[in-house]
C-alpha positions as CSV (number, residue, x, y, z in Angstrom):
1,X,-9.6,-73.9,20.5
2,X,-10.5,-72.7,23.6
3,X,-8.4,-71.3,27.3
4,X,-9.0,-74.8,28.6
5,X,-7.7,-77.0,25.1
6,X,-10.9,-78.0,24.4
7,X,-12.1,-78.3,20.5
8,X,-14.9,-75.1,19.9
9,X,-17.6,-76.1,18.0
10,X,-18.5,-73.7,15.1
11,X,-21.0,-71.0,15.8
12,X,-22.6,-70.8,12.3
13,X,-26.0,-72.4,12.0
14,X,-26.4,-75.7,10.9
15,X,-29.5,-78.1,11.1
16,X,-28.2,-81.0,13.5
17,X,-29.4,-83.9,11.5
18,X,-26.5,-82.3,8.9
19,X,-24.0,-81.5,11.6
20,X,-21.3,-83.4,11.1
21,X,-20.1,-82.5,14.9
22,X,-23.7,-83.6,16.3
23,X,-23.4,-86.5,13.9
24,X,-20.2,-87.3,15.4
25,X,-21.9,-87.4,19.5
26,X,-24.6,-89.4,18.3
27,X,-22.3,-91.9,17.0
28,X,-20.3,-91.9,20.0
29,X,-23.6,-92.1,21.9
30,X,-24.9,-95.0,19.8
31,X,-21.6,-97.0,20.7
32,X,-21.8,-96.5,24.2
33,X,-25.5,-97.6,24.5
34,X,-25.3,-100.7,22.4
35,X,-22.1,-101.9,24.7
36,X,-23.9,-101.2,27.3
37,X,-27.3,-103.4,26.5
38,X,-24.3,-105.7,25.5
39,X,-22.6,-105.0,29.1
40,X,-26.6,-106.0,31.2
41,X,-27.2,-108.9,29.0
42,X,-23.1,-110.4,29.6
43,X,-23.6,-109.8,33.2
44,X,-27.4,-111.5,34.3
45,X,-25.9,-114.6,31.7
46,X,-22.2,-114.8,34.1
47,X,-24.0,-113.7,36.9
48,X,-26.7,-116.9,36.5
49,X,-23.9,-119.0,35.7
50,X,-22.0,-118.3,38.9
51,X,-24.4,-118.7,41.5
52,X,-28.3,-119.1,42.0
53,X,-31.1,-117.0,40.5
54,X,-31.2,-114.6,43.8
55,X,-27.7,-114.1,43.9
56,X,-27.6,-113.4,40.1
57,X,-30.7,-110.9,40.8
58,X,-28.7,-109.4,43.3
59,X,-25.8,-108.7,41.4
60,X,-27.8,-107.3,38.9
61,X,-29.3,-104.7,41.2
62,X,-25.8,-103.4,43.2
63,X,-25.1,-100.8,40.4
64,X,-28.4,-98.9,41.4
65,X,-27.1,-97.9,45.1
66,X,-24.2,-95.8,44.0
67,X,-26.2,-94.6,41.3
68,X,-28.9,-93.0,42.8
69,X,-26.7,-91.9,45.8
70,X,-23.9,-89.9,44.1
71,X,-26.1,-88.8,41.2
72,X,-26.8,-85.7,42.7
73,X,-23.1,-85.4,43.0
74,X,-22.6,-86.4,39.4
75,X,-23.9,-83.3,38.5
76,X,-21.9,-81.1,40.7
77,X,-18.6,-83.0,39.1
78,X,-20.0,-82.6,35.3
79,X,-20.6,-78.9,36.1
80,X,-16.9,-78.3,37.4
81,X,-15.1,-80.1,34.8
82,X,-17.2,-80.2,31.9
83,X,-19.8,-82.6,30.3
84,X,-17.4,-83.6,27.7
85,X,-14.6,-84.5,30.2
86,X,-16.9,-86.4,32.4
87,X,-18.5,-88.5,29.6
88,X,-14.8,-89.2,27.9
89,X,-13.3,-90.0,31.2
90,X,-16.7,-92.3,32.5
91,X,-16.3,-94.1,29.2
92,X,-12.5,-95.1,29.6
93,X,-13.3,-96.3,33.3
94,X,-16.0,-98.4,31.9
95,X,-14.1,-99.8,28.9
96,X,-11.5,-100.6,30.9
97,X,-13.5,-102.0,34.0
98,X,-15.3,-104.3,31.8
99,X,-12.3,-105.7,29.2
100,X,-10.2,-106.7,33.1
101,X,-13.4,-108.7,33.9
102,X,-13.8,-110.3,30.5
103,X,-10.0,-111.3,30.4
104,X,-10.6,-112.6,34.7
105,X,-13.4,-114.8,33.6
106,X,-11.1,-115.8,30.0
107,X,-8.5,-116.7,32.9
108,X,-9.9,-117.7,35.7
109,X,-13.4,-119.0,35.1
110,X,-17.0,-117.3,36.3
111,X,-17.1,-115.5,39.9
112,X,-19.6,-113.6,41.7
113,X,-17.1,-111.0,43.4
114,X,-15.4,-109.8,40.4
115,X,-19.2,-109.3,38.8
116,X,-20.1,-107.2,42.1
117,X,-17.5,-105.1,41.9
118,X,-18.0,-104.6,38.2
119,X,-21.2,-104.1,38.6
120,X,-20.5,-101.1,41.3
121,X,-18.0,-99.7,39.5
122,X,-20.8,-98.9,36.4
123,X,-23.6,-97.7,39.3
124,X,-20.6,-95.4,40.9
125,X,-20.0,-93.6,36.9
126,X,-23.3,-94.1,36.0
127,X,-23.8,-91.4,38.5
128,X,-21.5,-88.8,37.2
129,X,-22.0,-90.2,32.9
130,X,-25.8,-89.7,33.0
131,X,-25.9,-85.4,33.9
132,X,-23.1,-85.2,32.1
133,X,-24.8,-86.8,28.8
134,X,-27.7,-84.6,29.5
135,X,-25.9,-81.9,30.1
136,X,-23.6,-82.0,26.6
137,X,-26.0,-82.0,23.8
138,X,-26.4,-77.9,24.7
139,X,-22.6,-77.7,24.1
140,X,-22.4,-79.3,20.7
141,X,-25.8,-77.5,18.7
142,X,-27.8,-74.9,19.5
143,X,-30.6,-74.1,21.4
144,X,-32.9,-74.0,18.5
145,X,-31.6,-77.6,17.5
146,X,-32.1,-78.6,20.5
147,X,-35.8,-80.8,19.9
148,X,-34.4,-82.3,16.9
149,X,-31.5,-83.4,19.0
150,X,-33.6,-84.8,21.3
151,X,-35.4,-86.6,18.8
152,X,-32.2,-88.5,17.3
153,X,-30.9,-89.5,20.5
154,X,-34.3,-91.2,21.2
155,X,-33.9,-92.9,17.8
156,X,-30.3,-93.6,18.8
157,X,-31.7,-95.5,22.0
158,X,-34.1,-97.3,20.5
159,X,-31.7,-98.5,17.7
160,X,-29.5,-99.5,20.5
161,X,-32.3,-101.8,22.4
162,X,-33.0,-103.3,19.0
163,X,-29.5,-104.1,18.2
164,X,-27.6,-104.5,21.5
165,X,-29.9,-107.5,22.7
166,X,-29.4,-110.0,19.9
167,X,-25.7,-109.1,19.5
168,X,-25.1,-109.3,23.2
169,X,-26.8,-113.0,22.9
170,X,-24.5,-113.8,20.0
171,X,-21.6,-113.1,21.5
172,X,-22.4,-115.0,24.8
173,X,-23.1,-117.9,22.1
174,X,-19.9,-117.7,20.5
175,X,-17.6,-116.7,23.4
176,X,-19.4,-116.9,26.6
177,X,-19.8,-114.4,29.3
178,X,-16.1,-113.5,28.9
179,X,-16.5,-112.6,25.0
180,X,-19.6,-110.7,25.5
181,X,-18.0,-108.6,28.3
182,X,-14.9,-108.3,26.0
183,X,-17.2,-107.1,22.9
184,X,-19.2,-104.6,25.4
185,X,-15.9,-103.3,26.2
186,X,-14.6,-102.8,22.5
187,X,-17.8,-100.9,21.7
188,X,-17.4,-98.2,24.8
189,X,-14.1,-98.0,24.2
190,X,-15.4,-96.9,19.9
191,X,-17.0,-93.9,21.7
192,X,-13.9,-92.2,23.4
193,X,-12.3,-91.0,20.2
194,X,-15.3,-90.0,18.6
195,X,-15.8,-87.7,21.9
196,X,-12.6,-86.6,21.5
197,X,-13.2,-85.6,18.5
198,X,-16.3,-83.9,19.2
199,X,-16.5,-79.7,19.5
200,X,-17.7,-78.0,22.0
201,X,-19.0,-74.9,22.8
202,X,-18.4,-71.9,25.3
203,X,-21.7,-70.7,26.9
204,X,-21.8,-68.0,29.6
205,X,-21.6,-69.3,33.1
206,X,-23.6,-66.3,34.8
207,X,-23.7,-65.6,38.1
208,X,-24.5,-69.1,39.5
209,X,-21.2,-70.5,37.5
210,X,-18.7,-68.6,39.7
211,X,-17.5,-71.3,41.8
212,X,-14.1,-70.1,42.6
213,X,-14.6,-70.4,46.6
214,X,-17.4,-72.8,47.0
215,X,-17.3,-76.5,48.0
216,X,-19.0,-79.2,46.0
217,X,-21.7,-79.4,48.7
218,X,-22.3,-75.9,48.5
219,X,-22.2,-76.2,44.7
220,X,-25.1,-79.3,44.8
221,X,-27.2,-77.2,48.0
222,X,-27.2,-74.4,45.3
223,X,-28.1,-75.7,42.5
224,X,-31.1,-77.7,44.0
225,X,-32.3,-74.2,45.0
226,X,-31.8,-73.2,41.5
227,X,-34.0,-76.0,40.5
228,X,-36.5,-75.3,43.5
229,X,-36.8,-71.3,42.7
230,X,-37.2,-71.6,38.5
231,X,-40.4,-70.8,37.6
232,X,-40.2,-73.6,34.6
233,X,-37.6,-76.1,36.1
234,X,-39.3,-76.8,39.3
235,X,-43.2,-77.5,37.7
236,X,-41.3,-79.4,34.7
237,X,-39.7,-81.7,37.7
238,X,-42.9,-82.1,39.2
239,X,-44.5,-83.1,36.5
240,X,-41.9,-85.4,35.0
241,X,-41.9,-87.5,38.7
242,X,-45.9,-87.9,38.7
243,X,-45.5,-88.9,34.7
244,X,-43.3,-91.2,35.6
245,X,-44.6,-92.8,38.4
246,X,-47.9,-93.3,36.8
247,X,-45.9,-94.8,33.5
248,X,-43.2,-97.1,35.1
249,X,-44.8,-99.9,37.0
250,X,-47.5,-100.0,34.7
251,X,-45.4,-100.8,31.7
252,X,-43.1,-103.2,33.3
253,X,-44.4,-105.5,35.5
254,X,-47.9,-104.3,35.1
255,X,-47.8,-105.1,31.5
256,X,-46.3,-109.1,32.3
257,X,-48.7,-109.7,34.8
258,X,-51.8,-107.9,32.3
259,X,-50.8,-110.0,30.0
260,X,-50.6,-113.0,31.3
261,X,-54.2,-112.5,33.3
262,X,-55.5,-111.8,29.8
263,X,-53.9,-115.2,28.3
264,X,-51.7,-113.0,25.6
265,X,-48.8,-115.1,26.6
266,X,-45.1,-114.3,26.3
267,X,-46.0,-113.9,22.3
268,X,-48.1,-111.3,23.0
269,X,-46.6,-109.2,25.4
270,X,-43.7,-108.9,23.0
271,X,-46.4,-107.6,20.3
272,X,-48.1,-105.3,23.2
273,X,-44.2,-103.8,24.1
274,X,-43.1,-104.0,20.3
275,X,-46.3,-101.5,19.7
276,X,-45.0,-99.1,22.4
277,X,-41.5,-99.0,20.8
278,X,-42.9,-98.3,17.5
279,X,-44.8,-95.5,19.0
280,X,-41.7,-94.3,20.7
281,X,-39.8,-94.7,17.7
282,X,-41.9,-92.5,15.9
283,X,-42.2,-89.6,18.1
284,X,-38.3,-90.0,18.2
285,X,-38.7,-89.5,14.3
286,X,-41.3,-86.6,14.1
287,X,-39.0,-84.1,16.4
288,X,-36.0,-85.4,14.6
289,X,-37.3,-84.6,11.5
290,X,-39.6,-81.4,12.7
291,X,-36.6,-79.8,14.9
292,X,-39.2,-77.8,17.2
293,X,-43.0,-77.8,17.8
294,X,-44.8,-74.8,19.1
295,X,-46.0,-73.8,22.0
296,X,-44.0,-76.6,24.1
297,X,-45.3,-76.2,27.2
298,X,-48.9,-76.6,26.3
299,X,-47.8,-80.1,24.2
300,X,-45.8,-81.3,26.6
301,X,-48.7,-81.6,29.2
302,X,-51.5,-82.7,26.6
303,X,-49.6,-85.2,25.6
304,X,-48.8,-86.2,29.4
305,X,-52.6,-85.8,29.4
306,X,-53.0,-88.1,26.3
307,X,-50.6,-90.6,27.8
308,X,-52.2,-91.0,30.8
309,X,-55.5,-91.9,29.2
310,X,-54.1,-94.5,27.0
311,X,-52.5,-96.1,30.3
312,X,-56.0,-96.5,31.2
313,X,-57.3,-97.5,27.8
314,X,-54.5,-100.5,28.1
315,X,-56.0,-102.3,31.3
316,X,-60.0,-102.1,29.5
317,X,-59.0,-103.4,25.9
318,X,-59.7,-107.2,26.3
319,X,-58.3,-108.0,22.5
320,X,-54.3,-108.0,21.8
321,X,-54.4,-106.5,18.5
322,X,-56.2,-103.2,20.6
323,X,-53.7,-103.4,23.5
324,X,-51.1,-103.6,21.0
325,X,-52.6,-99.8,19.0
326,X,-53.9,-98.4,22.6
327,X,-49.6,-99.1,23.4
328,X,-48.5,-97.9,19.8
329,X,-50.2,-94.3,21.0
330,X,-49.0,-94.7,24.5
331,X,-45.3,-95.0,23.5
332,X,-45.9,-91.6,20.9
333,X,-47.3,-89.6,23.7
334,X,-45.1,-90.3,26.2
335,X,-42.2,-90.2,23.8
336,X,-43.6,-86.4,22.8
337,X,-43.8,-85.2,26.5
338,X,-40.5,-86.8,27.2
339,X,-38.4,-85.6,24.3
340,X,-39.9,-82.3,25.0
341,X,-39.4,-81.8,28.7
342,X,-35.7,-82.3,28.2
343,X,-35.7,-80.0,25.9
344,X,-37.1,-77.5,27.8
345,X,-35.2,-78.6,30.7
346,X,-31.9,-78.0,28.4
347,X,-33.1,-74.5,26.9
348,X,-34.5,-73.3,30.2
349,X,-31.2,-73.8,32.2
350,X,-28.4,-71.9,32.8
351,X,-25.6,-73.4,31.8
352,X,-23.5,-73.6,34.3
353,X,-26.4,-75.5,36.5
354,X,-27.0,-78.3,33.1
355,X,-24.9,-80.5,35.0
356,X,-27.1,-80.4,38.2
357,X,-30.7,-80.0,36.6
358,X,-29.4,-82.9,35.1
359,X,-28.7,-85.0,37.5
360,X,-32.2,-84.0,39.5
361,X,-34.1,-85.2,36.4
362,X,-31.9,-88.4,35.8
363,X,-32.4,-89.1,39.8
364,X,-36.5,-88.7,39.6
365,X,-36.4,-90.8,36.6
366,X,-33.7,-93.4,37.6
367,X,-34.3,-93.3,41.4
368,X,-38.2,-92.6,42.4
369,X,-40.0,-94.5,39.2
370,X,-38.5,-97.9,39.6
371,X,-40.4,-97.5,43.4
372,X,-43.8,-97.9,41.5
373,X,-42.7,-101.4,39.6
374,X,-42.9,-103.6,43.8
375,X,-45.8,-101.2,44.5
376,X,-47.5,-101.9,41.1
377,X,-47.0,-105.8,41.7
378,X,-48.0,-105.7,45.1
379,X,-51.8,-103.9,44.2
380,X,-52.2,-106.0,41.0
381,X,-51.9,-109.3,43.4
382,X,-54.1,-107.6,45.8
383,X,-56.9,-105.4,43.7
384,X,-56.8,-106.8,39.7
385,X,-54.9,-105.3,36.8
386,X,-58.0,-102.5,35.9
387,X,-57.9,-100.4,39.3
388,X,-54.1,-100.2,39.3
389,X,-54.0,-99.1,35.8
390,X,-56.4,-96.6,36.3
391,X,-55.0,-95.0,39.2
392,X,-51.7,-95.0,37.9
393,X,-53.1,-93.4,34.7
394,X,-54.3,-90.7,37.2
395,X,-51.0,-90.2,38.7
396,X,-49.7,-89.7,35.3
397,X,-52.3,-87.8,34.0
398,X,-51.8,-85.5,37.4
399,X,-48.1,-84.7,35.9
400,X,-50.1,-83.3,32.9
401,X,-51.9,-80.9,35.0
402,X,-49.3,-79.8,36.6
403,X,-47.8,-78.8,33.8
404,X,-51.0,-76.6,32.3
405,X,-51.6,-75.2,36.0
406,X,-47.7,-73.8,36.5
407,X,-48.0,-70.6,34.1
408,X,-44.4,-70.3,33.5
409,X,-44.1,-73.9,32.4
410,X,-47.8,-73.9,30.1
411,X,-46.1,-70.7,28.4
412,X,-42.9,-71.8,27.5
413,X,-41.5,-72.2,24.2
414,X,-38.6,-73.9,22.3
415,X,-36.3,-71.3,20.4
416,X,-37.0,-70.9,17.3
């Protein structure tokens, strides 16, 4: 046990994939995600059965506002109390805020305003859950496990779109809105014990984790300068946004409004997006099972690089079964580079700024990218499907080299 009461987890290596105390997170983790794709799918269906499409669509997008506002201050609260802390006490909220719904709507019958106010409750601890979930897996393996982590929790996410969808429809089949919400919330509320549960390790806070007489403000101004001074951090964030904003719109709305131009149909944009999970799943699968690939720094940009090509490949194949491998290779790629930019994000990083690097990479990915998906609509309607893809495969592909032109970021390396 540590000072604060918290669990220690053992310091004797262990590969993670046989860690029972990594095991243990990732179970937890896996919980929490399928109740969540539970949570989206219980909400649009109450939220379309309470009012008209727009309102519905509106309701659905209310969580976003606090999240990308406070997220910044997410990681300033998961730095001061702890990743674990944060992640066990954002769970409970949620379980809790979602089961007083689900028995409202049992009671009471469908309503927009108890909807909108769930739905801000989950933006407002989104914004403090997501740095602390990227800020924990450092506390329960080590650094050199740290890939293969990375790996099973994208395997973990992917599991969780696959299942959470149909059993979130099931539910609202047998039970309504109200029994979905109430299954969502029995599945978050599986993940607080198993975090309690979980160990956790001590790392050294160095110089930038003495907080004693600083505000929060002052603990968010520095750790943005943290990010902004790092020789790896602030490249890998650079790179990350222009990936990302080159990836986003492309394959969402791009790829439904592709699709349809090319007559694939609804059919065959499920084929096109099952490819890109597959290829995702896989990459998820390789670093699981590989725990580290060499020379990080140089992958993770080649593989940017790779990615961004095969975005352009996508809008130039005229067939389905190509667009469906040209998306199989996008998804590995871009599963590589992003498995392995949090990884270096996690190794690279002191740890008493995790919570804040965090938070800064969640907000670029969470906040900035979704701008592309209007944007992206917008130019298809006015220039074709081709130019857009190719100039967001340059965007991408600009992420890429970024990340071979930054010296500290093209040289660094996973532990070993």
């Amino acid at each position: 046990m540590t000072a604060t009461g918290l669990p220690t987890a053992p310091t004797a290596h262990r590969p993670a994939h046989r860690d029972p105390n990594v095991l243990r997170w990732l179970a937890a983790y896996a919980s929490s995600m399928v109740g969540d794709s539970v949570y989206y799918l219980a909400l649009s269906w109450a939220a379309v059965q309470a009012g008209s499409p727009a309102r519905a669509g509106l309701v659905m997008s209310v969580s976003a506002l606090p999240r990308a506002v406070l997220m910044l201050f997410g990681g300033v609260v998961a730095d001061r109390l702890g990743p674990r802390r944060v992640v066990i006490g954002s769970d409970a909220v949620r379980c809790a805020a979602v089961l007083a719904v689900a028995a409202l709507l049992f009671l009471a019958g469908p309503g927009l305003w108890p909807l909108t106010l769930l739905a801000l409750v989950f933006g407002t601890v989104d914004a403090v859950f997501m740095p602390a979930v990227g800020a924990l897996p450092a506390r329960v393996t080590s650094h050199d496990q740290l890939a293969r982590v990375q790996g099973m929790r994208g395997l973990v996410i992917r599991l969780s779109y696959v299942v959470g969808a149909p059993l979130g429809g099931l539910a609202v089949a047998a039970g309504g809105a109200a029994g979905a919400f109430g299954l969502a919330g029995l599945l978050i509320a599986v993940s607080v014990p198993l975090l309690i549960s979980v160990r956790v390790r001590e790392l050294p806070t160095g110089n930038t984790g003495s907080r004693a007489a600083s505000t929060p403000l002052q603990d968010l101004r520095s750790g943005l300068g943290y990010v902004r001074r790092h020789r790896v951090l602030a490249p890998l964030m650079l790179a990350v946004a222009l990936g990302d904003l080159g990836f986003v719109g492309p394959l969402n709305v791009g790829l439904t409004l592709l699709a349809d131009r090319r007559g694939w149909g609804a059919v065959g944009l499920g084929w096109v997006l099952a490819g890109f999970g597959v290829g995702a799943g896989g990459a998820a699968l390789l670093l699981a099972v590989r725990g580290r690939l060499p020379r990080a720094g140089v992958v993770a940009a080649c593989t940017i690089l790779v990615g961004a090509v095969a975005i352009g490949v996508l809008a130039l194949v005229p067939s389905l079964f190509g667009a469906v491998l040209v998306a199989l290779l996008v998804g590995l790629f871009a599963g590589l580079s992003g498995a392995l930019c949090q990884a270096l994000l996690q190794t690279r990083t002191e740890p008493a700024c995790l919570g804040r690097v965090s938070a800064v990479s969640a907000l670029v990915s969470l906040g900035l990218a979704p701008l592309s998906m209007p944007v992206s609509a917008a130019a298809v309607g006015a220039f074709g499907t081709t130019p857009v893809y190719l100039v967001s495969a340059a965007v991408c592909g600009l992420g890429g080299v970024v990340a071979l032109a930054a010296p500290g970021l093209r040289r660094a390396e996973l532990p070993g």
